[in-house]
KEKE-3310 file (N, C-alpha, C; in steps of 0.2 Angstrom, whole numbers, plus 5000, padded with zeros to 4 digits):
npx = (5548:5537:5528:5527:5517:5509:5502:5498:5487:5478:5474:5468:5456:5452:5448:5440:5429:5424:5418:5409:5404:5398:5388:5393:5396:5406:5413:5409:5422:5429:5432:5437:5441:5441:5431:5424:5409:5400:5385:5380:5364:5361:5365:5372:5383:5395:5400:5402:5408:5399:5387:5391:5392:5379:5371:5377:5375:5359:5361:5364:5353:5344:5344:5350:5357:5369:5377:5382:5397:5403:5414:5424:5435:5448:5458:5472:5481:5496:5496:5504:5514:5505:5493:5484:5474:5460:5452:5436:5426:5411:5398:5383:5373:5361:5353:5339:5326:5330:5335:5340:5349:5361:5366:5369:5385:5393:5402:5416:5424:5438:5446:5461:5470:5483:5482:5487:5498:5488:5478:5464:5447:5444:5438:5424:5418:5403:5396:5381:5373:5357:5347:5335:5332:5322:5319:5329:5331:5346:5347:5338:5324:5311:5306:5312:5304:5291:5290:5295:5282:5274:5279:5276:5262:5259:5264:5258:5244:5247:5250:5240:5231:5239:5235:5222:5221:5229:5220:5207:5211:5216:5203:5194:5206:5201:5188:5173:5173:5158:5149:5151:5153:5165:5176:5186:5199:5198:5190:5197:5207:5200:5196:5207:5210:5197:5200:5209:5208:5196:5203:5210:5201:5193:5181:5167:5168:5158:5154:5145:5141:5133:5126:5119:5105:5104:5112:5117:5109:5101:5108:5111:5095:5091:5102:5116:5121:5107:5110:5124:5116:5106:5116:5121:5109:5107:5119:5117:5106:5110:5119:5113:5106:5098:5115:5125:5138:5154:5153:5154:5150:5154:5158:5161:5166:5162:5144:5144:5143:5148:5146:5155:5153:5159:5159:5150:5137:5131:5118:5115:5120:5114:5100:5104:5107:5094:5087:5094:5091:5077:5076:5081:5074:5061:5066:5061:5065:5065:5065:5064:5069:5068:5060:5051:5050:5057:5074:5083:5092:5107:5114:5127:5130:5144:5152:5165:5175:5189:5206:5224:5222:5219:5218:5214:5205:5200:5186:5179:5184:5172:5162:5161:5158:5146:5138:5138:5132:5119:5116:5115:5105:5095:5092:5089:5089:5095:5111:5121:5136:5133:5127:5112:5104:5093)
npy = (4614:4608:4606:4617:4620:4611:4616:4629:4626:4619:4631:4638:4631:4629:4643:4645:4635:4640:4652:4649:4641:4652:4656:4667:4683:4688:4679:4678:4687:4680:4675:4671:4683:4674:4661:4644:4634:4623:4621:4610:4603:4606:4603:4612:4620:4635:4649:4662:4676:4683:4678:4664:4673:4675:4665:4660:4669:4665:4651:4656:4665:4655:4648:4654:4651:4645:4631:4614:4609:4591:4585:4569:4566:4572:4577:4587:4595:4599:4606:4615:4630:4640:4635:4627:4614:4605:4593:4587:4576:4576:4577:4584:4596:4603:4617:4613:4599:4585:4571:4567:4576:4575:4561:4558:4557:4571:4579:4589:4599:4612:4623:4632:4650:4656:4675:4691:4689:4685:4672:4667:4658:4648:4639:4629:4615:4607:4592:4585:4570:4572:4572:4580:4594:4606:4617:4632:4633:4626:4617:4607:4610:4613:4600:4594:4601:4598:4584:4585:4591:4579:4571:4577:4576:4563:4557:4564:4560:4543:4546:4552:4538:4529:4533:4534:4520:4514:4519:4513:4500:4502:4503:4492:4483:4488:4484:4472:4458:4450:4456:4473:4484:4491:4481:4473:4479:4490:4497:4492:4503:4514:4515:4518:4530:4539:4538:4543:4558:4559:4560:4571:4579:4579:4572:4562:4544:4530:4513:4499:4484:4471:4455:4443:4433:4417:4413:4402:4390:4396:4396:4384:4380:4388:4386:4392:4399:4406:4411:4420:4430:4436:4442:4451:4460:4461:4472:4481:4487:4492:4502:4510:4517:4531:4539:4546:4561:4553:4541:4526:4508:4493:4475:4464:4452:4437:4433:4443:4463:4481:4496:4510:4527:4542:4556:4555:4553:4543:4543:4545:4534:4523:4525:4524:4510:4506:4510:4505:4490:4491:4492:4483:4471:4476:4475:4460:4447:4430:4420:4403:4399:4406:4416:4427:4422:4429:4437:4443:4452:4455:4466:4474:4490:4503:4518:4528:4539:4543:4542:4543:4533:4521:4510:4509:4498:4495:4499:4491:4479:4480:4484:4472:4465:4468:4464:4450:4449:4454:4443:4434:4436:4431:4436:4445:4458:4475:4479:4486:4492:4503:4516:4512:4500:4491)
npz = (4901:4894:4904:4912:4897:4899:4909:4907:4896:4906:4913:4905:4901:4915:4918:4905:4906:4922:4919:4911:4919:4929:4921:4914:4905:4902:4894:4881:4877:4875:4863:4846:4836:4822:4821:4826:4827:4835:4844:4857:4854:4841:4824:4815:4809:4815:4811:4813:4823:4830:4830:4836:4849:4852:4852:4863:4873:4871:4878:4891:4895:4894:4905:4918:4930:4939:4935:4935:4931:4932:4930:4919:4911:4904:4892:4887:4873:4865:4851:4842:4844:4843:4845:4857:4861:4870:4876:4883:4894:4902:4915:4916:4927:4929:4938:4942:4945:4937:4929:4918:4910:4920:4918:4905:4896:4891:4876:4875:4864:4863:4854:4858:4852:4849:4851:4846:4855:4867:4875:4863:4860:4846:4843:4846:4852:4854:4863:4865:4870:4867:4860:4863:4860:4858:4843:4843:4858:4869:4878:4884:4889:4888:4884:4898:4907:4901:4905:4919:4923:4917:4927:4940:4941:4940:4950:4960:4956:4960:4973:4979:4975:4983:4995:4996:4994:5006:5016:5013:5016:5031:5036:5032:5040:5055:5052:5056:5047:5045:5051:5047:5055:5065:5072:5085:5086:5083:5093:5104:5101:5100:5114:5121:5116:5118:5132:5136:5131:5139:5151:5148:5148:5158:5158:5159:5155:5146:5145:5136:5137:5128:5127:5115:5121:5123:5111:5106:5107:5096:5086:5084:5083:5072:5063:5056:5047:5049:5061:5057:5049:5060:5068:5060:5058:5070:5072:5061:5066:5078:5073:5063:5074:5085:5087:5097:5095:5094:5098:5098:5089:5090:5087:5100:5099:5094:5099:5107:5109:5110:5116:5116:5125:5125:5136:5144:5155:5171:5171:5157:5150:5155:5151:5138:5138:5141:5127:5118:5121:5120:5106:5100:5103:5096:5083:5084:5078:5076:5090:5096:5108:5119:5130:5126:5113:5104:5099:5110:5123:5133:5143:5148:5159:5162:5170:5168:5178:5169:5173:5180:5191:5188:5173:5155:5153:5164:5163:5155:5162:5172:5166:5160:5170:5174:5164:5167:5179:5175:5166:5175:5182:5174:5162:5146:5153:5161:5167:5179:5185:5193:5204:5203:5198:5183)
capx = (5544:5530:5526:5523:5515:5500:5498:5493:5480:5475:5473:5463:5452:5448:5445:5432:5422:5421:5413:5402:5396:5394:5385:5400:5396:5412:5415:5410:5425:5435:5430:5442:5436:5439:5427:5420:5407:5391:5380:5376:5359:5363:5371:5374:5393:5392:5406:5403:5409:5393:5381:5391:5390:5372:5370:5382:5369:5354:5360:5365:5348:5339:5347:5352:5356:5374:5376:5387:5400:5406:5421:5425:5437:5451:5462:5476:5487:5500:5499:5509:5514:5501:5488:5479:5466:5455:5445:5434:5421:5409:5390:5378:5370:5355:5348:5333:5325:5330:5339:5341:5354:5365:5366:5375:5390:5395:5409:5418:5431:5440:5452:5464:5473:5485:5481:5492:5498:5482:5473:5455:5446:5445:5431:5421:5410:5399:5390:5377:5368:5351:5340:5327:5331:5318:5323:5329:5336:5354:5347:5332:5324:5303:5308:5311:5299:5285:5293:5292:5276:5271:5279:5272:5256:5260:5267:5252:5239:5251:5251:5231:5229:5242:5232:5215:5224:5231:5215:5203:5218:5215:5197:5197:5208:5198:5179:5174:5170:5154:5143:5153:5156:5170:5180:5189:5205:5193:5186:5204:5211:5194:5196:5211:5210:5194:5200:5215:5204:5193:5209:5213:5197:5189:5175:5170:5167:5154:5154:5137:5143:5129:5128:5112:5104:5106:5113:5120:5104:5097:5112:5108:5089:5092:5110:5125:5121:5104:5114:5126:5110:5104:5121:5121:5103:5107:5126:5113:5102:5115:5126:5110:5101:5102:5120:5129:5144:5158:5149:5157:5148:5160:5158:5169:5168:5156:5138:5143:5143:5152:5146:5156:5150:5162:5157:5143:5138:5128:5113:5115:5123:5108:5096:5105:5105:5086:5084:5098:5087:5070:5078:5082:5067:5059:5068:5058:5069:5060:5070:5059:5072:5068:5053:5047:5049:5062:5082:5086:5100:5106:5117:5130:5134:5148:5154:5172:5180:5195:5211:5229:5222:5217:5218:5207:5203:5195:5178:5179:5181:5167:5156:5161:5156:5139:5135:5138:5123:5113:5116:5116:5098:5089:5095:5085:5088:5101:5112:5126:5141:5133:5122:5103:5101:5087)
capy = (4618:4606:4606:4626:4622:4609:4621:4634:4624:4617:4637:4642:4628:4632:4649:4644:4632:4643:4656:4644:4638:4656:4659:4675:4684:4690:4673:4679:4693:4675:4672:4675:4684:4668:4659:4640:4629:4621:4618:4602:4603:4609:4600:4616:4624:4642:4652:4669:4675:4686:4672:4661:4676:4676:4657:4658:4673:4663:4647:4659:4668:4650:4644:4660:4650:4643:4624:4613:4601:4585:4580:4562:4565:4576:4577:4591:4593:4605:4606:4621:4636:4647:4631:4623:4609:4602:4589:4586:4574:4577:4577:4591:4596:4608:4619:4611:4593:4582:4566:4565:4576:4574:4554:4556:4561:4578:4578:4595:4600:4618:4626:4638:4649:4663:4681:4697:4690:4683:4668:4665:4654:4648:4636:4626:4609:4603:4586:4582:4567:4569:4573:4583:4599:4611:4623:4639:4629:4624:4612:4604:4613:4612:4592:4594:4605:4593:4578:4585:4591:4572:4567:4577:4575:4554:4557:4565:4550:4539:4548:4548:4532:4526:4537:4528:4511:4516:4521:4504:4494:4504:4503:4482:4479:4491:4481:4466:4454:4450:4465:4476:4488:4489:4475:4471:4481:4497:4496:4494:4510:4521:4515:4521:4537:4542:4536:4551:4561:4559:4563:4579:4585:4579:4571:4554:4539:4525:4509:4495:4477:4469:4448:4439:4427:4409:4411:4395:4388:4400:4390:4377:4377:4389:4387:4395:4405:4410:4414:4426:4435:4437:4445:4455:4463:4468:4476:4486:4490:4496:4508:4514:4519:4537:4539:4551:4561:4551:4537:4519:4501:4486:4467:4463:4444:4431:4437:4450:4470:4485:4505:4516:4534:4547:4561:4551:4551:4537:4544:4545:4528:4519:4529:4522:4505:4506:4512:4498:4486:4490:4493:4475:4470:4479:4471:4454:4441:4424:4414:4399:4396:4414:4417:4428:4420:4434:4437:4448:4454:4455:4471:4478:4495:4504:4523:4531:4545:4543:4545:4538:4528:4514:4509:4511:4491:4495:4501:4486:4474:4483:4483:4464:4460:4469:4460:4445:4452:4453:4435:4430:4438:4428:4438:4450:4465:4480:4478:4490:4493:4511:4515:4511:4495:4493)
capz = (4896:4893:4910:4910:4892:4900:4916:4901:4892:4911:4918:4901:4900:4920:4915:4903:4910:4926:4916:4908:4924:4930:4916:4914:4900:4900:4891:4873:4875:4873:4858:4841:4827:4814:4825:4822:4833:4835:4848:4856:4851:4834:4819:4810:4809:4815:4808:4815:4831:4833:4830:4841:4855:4852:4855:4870:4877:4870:4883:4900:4894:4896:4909:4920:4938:4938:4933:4937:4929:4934:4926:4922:4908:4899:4888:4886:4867:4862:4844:4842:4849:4844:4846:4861:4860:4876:4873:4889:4894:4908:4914:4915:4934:4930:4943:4940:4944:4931:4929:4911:4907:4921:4917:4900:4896:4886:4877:4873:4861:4863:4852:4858:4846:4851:4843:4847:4863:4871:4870:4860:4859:4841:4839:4853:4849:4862:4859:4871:4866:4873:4856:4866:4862:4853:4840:4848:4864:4868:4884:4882:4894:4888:4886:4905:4911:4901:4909:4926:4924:4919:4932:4946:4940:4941:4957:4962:4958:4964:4980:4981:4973:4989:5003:4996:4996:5015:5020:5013:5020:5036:5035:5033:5047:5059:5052:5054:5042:5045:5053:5042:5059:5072:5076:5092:5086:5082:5098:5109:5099:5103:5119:5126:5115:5124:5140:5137:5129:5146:5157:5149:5149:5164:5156:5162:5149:5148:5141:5136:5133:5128:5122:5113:5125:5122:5105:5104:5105:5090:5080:5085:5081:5066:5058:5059:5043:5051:5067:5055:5047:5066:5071:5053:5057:5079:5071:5057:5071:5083:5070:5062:5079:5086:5090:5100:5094:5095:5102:5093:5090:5088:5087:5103:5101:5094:5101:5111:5106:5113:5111:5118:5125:5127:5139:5146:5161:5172:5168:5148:5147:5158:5144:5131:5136:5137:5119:5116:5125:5116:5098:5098:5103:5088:5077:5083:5076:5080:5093:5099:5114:5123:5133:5122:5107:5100:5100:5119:5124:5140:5145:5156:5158:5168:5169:5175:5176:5167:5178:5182:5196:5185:5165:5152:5153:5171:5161:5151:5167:5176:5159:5160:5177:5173:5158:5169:5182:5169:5164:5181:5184:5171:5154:5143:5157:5161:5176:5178:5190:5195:5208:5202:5191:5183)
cpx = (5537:5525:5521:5517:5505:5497:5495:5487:5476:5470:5465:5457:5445:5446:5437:5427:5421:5418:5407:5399:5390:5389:5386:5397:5400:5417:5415:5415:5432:5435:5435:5436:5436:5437:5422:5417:5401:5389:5380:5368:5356:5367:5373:5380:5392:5399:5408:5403:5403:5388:5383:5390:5383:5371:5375:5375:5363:5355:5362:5357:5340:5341:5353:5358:5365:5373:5382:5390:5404:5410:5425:5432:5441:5457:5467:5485:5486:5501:5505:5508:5509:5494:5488:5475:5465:5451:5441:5428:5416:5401:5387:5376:5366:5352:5341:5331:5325:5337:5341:5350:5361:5367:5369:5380:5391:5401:5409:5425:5434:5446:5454:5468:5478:5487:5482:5493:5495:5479:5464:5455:5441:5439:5430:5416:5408:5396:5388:5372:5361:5346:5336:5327:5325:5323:5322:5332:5343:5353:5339:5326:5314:5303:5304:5306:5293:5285:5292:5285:5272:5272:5277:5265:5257:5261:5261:5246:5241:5249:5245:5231:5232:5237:5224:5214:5224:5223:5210:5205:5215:5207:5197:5201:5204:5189:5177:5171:5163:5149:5147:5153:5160:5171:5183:5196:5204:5192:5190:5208:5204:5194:5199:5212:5206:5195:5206:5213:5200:5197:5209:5208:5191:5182:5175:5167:5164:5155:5146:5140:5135:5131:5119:5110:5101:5106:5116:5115:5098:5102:5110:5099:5090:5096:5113:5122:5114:5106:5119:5122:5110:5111:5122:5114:5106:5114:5121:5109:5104:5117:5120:5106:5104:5109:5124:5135:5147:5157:5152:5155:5154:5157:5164:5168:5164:5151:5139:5147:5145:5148:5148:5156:5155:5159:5150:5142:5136:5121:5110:5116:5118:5102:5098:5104:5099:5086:5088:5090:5079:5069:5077:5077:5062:5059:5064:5061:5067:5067:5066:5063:5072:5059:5048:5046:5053:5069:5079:5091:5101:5112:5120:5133:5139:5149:5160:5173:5188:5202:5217:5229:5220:5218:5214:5204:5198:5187:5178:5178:5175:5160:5154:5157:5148:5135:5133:5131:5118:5112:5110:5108:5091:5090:5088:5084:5093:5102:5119:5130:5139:5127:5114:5105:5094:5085)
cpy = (4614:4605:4612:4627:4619:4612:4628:4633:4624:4626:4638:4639:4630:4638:4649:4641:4637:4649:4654:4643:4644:4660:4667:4678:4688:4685:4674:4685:4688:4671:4674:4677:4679:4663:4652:4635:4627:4619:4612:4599:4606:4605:4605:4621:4630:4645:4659:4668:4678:4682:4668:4664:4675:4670:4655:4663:4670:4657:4649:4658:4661:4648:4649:4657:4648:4635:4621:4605:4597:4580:4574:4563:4570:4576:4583:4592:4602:4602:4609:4627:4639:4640:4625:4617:4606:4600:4585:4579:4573:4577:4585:4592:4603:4611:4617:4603:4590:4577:4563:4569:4576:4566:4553:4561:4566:4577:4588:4597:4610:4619:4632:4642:4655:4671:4688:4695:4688:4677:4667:4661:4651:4643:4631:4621:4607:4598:4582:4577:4564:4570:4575:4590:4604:4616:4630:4637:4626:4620:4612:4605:4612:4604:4592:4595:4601:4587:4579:4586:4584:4570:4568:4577:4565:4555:4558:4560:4547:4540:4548:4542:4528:4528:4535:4521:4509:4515:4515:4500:4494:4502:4494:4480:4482:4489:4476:4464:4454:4453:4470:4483:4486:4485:4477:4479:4490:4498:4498:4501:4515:4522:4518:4527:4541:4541:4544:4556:4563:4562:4568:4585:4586:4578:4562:4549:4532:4517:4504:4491:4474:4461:4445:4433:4421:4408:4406:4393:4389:4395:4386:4374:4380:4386:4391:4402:4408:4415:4421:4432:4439:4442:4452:4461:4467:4473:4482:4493:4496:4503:4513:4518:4527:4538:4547:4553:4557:4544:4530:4513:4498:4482:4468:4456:4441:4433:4444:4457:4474:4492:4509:4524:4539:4553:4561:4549:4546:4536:4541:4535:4523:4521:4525:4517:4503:4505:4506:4493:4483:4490:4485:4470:4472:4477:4462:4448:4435:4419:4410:4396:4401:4411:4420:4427:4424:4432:4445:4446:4455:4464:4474:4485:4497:4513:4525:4538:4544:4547:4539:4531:4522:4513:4510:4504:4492:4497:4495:4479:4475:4481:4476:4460:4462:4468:4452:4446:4449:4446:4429:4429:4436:4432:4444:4457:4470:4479:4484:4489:4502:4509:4513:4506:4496:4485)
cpz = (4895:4897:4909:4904:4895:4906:4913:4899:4902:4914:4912:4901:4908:4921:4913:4905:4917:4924:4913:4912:4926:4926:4915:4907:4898:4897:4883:4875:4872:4866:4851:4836:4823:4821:4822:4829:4830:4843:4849:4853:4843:4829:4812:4814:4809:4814:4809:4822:4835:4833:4834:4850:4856:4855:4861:4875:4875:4876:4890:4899:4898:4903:4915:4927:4935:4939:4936:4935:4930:4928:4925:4916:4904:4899:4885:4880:4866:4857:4840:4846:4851:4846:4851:4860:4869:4873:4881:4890:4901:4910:4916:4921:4934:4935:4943:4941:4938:4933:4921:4908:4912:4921:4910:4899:4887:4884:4875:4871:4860:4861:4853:4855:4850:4846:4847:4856:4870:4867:4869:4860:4852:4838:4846:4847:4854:4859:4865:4868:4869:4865:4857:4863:4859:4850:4843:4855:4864:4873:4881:4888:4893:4889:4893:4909:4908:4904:4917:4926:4926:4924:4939:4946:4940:4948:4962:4961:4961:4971:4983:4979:4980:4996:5003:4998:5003:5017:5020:5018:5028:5039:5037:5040:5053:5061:5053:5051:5039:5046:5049:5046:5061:5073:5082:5092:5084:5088:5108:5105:5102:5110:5125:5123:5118:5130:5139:5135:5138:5152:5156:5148:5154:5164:5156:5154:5152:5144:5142:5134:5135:5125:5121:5119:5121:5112:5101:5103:5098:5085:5079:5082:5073:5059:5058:5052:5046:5058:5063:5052:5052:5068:5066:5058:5066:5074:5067:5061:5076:5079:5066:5065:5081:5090:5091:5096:5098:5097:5095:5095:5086:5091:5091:5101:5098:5094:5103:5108:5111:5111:5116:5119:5126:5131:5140:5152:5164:5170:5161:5148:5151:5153:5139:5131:5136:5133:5119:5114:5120:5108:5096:5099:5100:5083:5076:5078:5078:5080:5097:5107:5119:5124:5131:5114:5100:5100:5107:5118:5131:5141:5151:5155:5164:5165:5172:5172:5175:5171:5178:5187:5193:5177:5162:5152:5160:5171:5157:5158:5171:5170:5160:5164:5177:5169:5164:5175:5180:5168:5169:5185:5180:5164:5154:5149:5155:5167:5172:5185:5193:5201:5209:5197:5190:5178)
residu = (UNK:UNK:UNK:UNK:UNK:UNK:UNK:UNK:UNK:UNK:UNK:UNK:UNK:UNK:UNK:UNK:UNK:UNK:UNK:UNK:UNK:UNK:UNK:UNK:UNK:UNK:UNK:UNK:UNK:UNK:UNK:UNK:UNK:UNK:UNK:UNK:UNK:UNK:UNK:UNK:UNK:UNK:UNK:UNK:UNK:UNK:UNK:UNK:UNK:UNK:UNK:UNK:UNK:UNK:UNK:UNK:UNK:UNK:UNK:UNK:UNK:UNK:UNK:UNK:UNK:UNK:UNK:UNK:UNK:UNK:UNK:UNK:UNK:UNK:UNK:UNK:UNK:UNK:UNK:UNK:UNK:UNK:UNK:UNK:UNK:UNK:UNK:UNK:UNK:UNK:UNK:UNK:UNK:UNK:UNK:UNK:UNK:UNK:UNK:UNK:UNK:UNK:UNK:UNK:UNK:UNK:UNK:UNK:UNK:UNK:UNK:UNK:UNK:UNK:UNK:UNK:UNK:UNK:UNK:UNK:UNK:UNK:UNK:UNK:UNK:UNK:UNK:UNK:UNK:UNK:UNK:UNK:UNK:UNK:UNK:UNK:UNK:UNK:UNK:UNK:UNK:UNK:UNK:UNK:UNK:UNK:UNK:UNK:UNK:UNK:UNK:UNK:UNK:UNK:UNK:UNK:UNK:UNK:UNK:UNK:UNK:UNK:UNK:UNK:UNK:UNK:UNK:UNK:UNK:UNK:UNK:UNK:UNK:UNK:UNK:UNK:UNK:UNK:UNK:UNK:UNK:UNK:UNK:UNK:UNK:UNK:UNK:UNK:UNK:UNK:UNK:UNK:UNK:UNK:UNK:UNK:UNK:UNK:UNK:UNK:UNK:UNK:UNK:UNK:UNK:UNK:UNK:UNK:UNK:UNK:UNK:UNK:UNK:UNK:UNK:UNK:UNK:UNK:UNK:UNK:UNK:UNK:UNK:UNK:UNK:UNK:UNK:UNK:UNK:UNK:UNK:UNK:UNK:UNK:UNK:UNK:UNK:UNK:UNK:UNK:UNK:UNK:UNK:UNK:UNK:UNK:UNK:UNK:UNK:UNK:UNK:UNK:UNK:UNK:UNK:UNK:UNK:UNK:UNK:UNK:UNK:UNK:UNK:UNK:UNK:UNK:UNK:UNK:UNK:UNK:UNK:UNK:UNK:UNK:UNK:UNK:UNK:UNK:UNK:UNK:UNK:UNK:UNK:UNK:UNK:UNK:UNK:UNK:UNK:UNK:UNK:UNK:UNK:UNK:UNK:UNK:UNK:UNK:UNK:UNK:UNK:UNK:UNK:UNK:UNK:UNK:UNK:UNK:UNK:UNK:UNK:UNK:UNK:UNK:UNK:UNK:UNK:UNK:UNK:UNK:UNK:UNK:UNK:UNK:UNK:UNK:UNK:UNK:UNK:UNK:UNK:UNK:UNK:UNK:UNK:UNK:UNK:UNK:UNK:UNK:UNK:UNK)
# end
């Protein structure tokens, strides 16, 4: 018998809540006429069954979607025959982003009474202790909806304020310090991306390694800080000169500078180190251990055609050994690994 009695209350109770979640409004027909409850967000006792129907269709009405409750807790008493009680405790799971109300616990007290044969349901308390609600609300739903907003609007800065940060970060590690262009590690990403680039478009690529001639000796008569001025002023020289699309100055090393040409052929990239060549020589920079009394530069250039049969490092060793020419031939020239030096 008691068995049978708490598989009663058990059925009724799962009755109600699964109309509640589906937001049933075949729920207020469960209502008794002597009808008593409140609201969780209400501390006023409603006494009428039409005013609790209304406040049952006021919170579907907010909150149309079906919810869903997570049950940590209930409690199952036969008072008497004609009287049931459920007392529940549970969280809240709103179709909607929020972490507020499914985080506390709801409690929920449901009196069932029996009346000609059928059971009602004789008074309902819900008590959710979230204090947000606005008057006219049964969930705190503008709360929420102002809460999100802030918070995707926070999320939003954040998420610029991080893609700014990335990006500086980015910036910094790719510049270097001193000439406040291109470093080494700028210079190895440009390199192998227009060498693939170069592959798949069948467009050959050049490179200009240039080094200061006898810039130790410029230290040496100057200073080291006159020596970084002097490296400061060619890196300015370089990056504000007419430059080619896509075309990249980098500080490879100590004295010596890098510009890489994309879709350059032997031609262009012998032109360029000219201008190079006579730019820097413009600039007149007074070096008393030079011939002409200036800072020169010496310069190698190379050209490939980008292909499997070798690396992208093979314009860089070529570049290298043409730099070394130059050197080798008394400085302040242009030698290259292509057909016509000059």
């Amino acid at each position: 018998m008691r068995q049978r009695r708490l598989q009663l209350i058990q059925s009724l109770f799962d009755e109600y809540i699964e109309m509640y979640s589906s937001r049933d409004d075949k729920l207020t027909t469960r209502f008794s006429d002597n009808f008593s409850g409140y609201a969780g967000s209400s501390d006023v006792l409603i006494t009428s069954k039409e005013e609790w129907i209304q406040i049952t269709r006021q919170d579907f009405a907010q909150v149309p979607e079906r919810i869903h409750i997570e049950m940590l807790d209930l409690s199952l008493q036969d008072l008497a025959e004609d009287i049931l009680v459920v007392t529940a405790f549970f969280h809240i799971h709103l179709p909607v982003s929020e972490s507020i109300l499914c985080q506390e616990t709801a409690r929920l007290v449901l009196i069932f009474r029996q009346e000609n044969n059928d059971w009602k349901i004789a008074h309902s308390g819900i008590s959710i202790p979230y204090g947000l609600a606005k008057k006219g609300e049964i969930y705190p739903m503008t709360s929420l909806e102002d809460r999100n907003r802030e918070l995707e609007s926070i999320i939003q800065a954040r998420t610029y304020e991080l893609a700014e940060a990335n990006s500086r970060l980015e910036k910094l590690s790719n510049t270097d310090g001193l000439t406040n262009i291109g470093n080494r590690r700028l210079f190895d990403q440009a390199l192998q991306k227009e060498w693939n680039r170069g592959q798949r478009s069948n467009t050959p690529l050049a490179l200009i390694m240039l080094d200061i001639d006898h810039f130790k000796l410029f230290n040496d008569h100057y200073g080291h800080l006159a020596g970084d001025d002097c490296l400061k002023l060619l890196a300015k020289g370089l990056s504000q000169s007419g430059r080619r699309a896509g075309e990249l100055v980098a500080r490879y090393g100590g004295e010596e500078f890098v510009i890489l040409l994309p879709n350059a052929d032997k031609q262009i990239a012998l032109d360029t180190a000219k201008d190079i060549h006579q730019l820097i020589q413009s600039l007149t920079i007074p070096h008393v251990k030079t011939d002409l009394g200036i800072v020169t530069v010496s310069l190698g250039v190379a050209c490939l055609q980008p292909s499997d049969q070798y690396c992208a490092l093979e314009l860089v060793r070529q570049a290298d050994a043409a730099l070394y020419l130059a050197k080798s031939a008394g400085r302040n020239c242009i030698r290259s690994m292509l057909p016509t030096d000059n």
